[in-house]
C-alpha positions in Angstrom: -11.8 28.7 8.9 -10.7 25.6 10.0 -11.6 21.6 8.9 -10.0 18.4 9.2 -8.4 18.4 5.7 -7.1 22.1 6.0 -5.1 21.0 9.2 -3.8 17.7 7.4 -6.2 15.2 9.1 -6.8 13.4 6.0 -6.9 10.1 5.5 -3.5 10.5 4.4 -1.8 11.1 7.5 -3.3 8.2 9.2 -1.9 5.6 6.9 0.6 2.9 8.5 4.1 4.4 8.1 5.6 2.4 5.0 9.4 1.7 3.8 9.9 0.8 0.5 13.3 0.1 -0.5 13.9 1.6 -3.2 17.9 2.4 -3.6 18.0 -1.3 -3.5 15.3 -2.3 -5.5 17.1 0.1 -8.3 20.5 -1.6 -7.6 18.7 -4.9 -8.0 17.4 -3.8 -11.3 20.4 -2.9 -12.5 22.6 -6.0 -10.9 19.4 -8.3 -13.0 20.1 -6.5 -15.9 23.8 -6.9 -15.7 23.3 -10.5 -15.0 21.1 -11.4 -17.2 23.1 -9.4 -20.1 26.2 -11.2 -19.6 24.5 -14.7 -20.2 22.4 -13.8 -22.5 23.1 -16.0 -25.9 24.3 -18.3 -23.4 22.8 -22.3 -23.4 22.5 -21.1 -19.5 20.3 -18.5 -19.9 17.0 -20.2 -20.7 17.3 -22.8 -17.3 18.7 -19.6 -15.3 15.3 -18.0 -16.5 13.3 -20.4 -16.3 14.0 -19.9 -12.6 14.0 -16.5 -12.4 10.9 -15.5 -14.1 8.6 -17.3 -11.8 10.4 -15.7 -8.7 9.6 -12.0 -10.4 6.1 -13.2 -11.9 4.9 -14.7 -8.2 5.8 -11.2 -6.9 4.1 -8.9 -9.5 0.8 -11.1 -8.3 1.2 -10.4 -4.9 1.5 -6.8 -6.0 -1.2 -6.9 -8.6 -3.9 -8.4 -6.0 -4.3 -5.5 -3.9 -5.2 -2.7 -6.1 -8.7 -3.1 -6.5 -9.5 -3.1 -2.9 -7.2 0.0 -2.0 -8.3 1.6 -4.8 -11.6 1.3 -3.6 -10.6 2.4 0.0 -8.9 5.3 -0.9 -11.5 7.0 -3.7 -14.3 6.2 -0.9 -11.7 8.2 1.6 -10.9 10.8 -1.2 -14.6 11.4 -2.3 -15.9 11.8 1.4 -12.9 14.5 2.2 -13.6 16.3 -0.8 -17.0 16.4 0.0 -16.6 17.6 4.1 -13.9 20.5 2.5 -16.3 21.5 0.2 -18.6 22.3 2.9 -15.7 24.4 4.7 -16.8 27.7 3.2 -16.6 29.7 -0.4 -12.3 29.7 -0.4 -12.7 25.6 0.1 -15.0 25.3 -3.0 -12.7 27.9 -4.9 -10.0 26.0 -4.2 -11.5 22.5 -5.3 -13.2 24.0 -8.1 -9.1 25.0 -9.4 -7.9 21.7 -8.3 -10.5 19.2 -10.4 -9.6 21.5 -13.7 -5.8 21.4 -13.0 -6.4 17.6 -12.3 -8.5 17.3 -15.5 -6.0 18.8 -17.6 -3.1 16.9 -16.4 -5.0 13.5 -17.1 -6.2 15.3 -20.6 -2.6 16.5 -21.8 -1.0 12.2 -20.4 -3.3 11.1 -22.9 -3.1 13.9 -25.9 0.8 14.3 -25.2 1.7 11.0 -24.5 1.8 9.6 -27.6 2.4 12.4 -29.7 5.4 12.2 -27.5 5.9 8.5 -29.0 5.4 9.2 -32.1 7.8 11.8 -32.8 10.2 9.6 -30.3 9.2 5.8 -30.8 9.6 3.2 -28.5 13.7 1.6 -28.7 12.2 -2.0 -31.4 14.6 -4.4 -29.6 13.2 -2.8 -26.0 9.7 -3.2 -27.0 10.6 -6.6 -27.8 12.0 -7.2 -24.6 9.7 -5.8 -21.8 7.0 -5.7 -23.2 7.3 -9.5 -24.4 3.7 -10.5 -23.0 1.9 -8.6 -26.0 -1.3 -9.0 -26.7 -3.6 -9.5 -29.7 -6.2 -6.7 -30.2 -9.9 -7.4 -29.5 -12.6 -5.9 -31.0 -12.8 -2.2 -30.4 -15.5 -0.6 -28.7 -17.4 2.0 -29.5 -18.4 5.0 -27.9 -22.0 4.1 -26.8 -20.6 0.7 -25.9 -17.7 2.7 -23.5 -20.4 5.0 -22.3 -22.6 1.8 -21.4 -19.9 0.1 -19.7 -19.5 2.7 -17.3 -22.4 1.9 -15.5 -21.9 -2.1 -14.2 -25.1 -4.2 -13.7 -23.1 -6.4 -10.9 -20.4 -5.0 -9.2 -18.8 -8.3 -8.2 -19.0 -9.6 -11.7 -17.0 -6.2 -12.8 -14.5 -6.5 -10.0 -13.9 -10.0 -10.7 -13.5 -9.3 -14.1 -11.1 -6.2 -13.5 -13.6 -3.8 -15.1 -11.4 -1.1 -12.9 -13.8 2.6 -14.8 -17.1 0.9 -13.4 -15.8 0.2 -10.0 -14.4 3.1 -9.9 -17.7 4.5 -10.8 -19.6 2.3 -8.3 -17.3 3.4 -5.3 -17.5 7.2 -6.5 -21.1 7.6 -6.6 -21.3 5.0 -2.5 -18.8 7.7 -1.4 -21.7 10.2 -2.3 -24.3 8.8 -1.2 -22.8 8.2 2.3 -22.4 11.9 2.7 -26.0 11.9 3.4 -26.3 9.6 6.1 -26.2 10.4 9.4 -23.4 10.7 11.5 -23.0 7.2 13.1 -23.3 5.0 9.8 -21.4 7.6 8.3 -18.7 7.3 10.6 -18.7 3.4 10.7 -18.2 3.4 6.4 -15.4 5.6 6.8 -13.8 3.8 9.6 -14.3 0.4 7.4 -12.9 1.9 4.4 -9.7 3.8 6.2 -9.2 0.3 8.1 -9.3 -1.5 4.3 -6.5 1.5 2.8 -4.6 0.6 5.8 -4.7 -2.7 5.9 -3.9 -3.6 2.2 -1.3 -0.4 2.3 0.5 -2.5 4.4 0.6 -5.7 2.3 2.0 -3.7 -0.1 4.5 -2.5 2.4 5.1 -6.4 2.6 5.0 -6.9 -1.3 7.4 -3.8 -1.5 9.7 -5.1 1.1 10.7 -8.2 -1.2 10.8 -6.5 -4.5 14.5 -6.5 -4.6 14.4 -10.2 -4.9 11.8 -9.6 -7.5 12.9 -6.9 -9.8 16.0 -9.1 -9.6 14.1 -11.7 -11.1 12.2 -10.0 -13.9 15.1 -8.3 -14.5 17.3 -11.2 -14.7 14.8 -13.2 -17.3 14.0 -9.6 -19.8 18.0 -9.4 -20.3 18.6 -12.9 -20.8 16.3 -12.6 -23.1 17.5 -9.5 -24.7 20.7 -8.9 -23.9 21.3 -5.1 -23.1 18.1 -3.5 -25.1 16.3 -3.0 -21.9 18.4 -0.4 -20.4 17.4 1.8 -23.2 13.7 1.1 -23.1 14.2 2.5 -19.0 15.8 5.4 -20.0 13.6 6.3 -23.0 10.6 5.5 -20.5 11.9 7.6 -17.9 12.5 10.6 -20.4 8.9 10.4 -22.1 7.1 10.0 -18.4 9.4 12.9 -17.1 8.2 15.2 -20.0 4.7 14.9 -19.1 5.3 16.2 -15.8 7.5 18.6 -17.1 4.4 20.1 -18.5 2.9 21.0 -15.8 5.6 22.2 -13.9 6.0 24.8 -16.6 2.4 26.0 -16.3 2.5 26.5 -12.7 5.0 29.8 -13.5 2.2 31.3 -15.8 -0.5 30.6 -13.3 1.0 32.1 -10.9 1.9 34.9 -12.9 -0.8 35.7 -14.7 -3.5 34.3 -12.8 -2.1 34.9 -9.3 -1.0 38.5 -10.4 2.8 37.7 -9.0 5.9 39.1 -10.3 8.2 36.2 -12.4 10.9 37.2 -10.5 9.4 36.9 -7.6 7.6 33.7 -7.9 10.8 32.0 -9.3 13.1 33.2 -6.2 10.0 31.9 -4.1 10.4 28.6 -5.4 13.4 27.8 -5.4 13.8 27.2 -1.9 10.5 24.5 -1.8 11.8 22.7 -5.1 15.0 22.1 -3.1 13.5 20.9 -0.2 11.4 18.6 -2.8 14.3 17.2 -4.4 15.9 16.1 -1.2 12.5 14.0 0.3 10.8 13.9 -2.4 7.8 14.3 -0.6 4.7 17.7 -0.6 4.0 16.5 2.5 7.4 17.3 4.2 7.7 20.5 1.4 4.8 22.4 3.2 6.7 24.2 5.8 8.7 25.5 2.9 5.7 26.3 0.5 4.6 28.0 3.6 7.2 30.2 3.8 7.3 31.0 0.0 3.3 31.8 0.5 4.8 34.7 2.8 7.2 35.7 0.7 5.1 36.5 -2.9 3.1 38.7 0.3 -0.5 35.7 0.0 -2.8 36.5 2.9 -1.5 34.1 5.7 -4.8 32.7 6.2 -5.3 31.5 2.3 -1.9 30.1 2.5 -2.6 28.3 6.1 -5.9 26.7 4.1 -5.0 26.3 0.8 -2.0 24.8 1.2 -2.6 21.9 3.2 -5.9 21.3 1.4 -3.6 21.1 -1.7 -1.2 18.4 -0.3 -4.3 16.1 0.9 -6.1 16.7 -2.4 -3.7 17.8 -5.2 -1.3 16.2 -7.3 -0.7 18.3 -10.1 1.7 15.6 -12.3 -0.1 12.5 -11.0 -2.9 12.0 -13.4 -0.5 13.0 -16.4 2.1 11.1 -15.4 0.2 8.0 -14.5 -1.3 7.9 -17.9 1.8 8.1 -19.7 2.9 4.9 -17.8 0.0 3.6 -19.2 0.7 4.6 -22.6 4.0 3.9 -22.4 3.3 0.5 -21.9 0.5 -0.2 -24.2 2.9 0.9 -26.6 5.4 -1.8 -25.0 2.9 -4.5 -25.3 1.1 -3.5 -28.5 -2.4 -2.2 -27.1 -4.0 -0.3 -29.5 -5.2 3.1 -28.3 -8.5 3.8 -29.5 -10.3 7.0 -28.2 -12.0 5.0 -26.2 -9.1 3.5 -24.2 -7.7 6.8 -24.0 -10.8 8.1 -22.4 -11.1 5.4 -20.3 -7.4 6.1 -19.2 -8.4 9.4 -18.4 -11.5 9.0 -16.8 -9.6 6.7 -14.5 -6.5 8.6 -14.0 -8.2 11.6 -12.8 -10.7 9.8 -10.5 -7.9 7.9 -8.7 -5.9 11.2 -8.3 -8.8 11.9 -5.6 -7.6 9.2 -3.4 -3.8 9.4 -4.0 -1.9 10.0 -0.7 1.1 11.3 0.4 3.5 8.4 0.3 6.8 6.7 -1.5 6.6 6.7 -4.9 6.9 3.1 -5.4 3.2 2.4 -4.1 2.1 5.7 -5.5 2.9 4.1 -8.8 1.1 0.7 -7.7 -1.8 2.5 -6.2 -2.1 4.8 -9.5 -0.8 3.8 -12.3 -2.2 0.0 -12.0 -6.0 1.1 -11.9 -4.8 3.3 -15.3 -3.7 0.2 -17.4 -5.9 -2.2 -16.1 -9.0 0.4 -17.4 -7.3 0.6 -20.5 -6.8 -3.1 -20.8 -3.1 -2.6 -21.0 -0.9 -5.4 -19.2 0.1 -4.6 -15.7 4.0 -7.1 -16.5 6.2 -4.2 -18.1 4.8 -1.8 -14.7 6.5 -4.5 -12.3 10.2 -3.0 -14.1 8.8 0.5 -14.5 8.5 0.7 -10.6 12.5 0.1 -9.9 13.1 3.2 -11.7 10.1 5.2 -10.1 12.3 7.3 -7.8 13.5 8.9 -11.3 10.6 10.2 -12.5 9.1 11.1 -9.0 11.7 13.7 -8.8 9.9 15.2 -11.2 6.2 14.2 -9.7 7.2 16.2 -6.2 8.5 19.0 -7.7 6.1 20.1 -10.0 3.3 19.2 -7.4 4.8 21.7 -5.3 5.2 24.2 -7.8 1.5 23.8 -8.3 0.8 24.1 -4.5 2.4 27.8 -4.2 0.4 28.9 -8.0 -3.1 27.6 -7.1 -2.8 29.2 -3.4 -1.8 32.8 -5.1 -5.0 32.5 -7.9 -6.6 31.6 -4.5 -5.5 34.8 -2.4 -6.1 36.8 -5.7 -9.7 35.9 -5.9 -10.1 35.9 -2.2 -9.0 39.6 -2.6 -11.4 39.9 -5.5 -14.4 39.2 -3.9 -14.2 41.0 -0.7 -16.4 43.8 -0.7 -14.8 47.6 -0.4 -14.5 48.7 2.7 -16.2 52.2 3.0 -14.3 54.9 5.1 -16.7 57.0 7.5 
């Protein structure tokens, strides 16, 4: 049973290879910080950022301008592959059926956990004050026949223009169906133009990326100025709370695969040990799968549920994304005093979990653009604090790889165990 996602010939793989440098981009953030801290109070400081805070804000706009189209390209690209595996046989729709759940419960506990989370471990005042310093006043709320109304847009160029991110994301869901049905040329030619579009705006964030050194610096520089010191501690308080969330999931991978995957603890943790290493070290599920692979053989899963699930599950599955991805969201609505209604949580939500269908295998840095930008902006949260988040992103991602990975091997052995299930007994004559 083979098809183009099982062997890894997803849109994923095709995508222009991309560098994003992010030991430096961290040192940068740091060297701003330091920078900026030690002038701070200074009658420098306001010229110095004055000069620096343009530098940072032009680049956050050149990162900011290419997330509607790519997230359009990629949920087109992640709807249509969904779709072809699902038409791969009963273990593809098994498999999909556990992945949209475990996807809907990630995005689900990022928006229930997040800021219970927040409340029991608020937000560092003086660090609130200083990244999230573009706050903004609360509108009118709406309600939920208003949210439910919105979902649907009357003019899609009117709701891209207007960053109405839930109903183009709607819009592009339900094209993405519908050109399932056509026939093979047109079909072709859509999915062509929207790989070429993915590609083509992945790599002007690989040119945005390249440069954000000079503009982490920048924002950096002009926060601790500002501040002084108090934005270290919003980072590191950020990094725990977004960490946790993942956490969370990485946890109920082991009870997955224990109870729902009928494999012994002991087994399953010796298993996993080896992939979470490998994980660690590239941070990447992509580069994991030999590994996850091997631990397949080892908990004794049927080599061909392991040879299909598994790849499957790297093109389609990220077990921490949605999670994660909302609590950057909430994390900075909290920063820049959004209030979070039901409704904005659901929109969060809704949005986290469909853009998890297009995420791909890449560096976490435009991961977190590709993801966690389509998040806020559906929640109406500012996308500023997200341009500081993103220095620190290979923190957090540590956490993102591994529990993916973890949630690879579980979902293959519920796989194999229903697999086993339903095969009929074999009658001996």
């Amino acid at each position: 049973m083979t098809s183009s996602a099982t062997q890894g010939e997803s849109s994923a793989t095709r995508m222009p290879a991309i560098k994003v440098p992010a030991g430096l981009t961290f040192t940068a953030l740091v060297l701003g910080i330091f920078a900026g801290w030690m002038v701070s109070g200074s009658a420098i400081a306001p010229r110095l950022a004055a000069i620096a805070g343009p530098i940072g804000k032009l680049w956050l706009q050149g990162l900011t301008m290419t997330i509607l189209p790519l997230v359009a390209a990629l949920l087109f690209n992640g709807v249509t592959e969904t779709v072809a595996a699902a038409r791969a046989g009963p273990m593809a729709r098994r498999t999909l059926g556990l992945i949209f759940g475990f996807l809907a419960l990630s995005a689900t506990l990022g928006g229930v956990l997040t800021p219970l989370l927040l409340q029991l471990f608020p937000v560092p005042r003086d660090a609130a004050a200083a990244i999230g310093a573009q706050s903004v006043d609360p509108g009118p709320v709406p309600g939920m026949a208003d949210f439910l109304g919105s979902l649907i847009p009357s003019n899609i160029v009117k709701a891209a223009g207007d960053n109405a991110m839930l109903p183009v994301i709607v819009f592009f869901a339900l094209f993405a169906l519908a050109s399932t049905r056509l026939a093979e040329g047109p079909r072709r030619t859509l999915g062509s133009l929207f790989e070429g579009l993915a590609g083509a705006m992945m790599v002007m964030i690989g040119w945005v990326l390249a440069i954000a050194p000079i503009g982490v610096f920048g924002l950096a520089f002009s926060v601790a100025a500002g501040s002084g010191g108090a934005a270290i501690g919003a980072l590191a308080h950020y990094v725990a709370i977004v960490a946790s969330i993942g956490g969370v999931m990485f946890v109920i991978a082991y009870p997955l695969a224990i109870l729902g995957g009928r494999r012994k603890p002991g087994a399953f943790v010796r298993a996993m040990l080896p992939v979470q290493t490998v994980a660690l070290s590239t941070q990447s599920s992509l580069a994991s799968l030999p590994a996850m692979l091997g631990a397949c053989r080892q908990l004794g899963v049927r080599e061909r549920t392991g040879e299909f699930v598994l790849p499957l599950a790297v093109a389609l599955f990220r077990a921490t994304g949605p999670g994660m991805n909302m609590a950057v969201a909430v994390y900075a609505a909290h920063l820049t005093g959004v209030v979070l209604t039901p409704t904005v949580i659901a929109a969060g939500v809704l949005t986290a979990f469909a853009t998890s269908l297009g995420a791909v295998s890449l560096p976490g840095a435009i991961s977190f653009v590709t993801s966690c930008g389509p998040v806020a902006i559906a929640m109406g949260v500012p996308v500023e604090p997200l341009a500081l988040l993103v220095a620190v992103e290979m923190l957090p991602d540590l956490m993102r790889t591994v529990g993916n990975v973890t949630m690879d091997v579980a979902i293959t052995s519920v796989v194999d165990r229903l697999e086993g299930d339903s095969e009929p007994a074999r009658t001996v004559h």
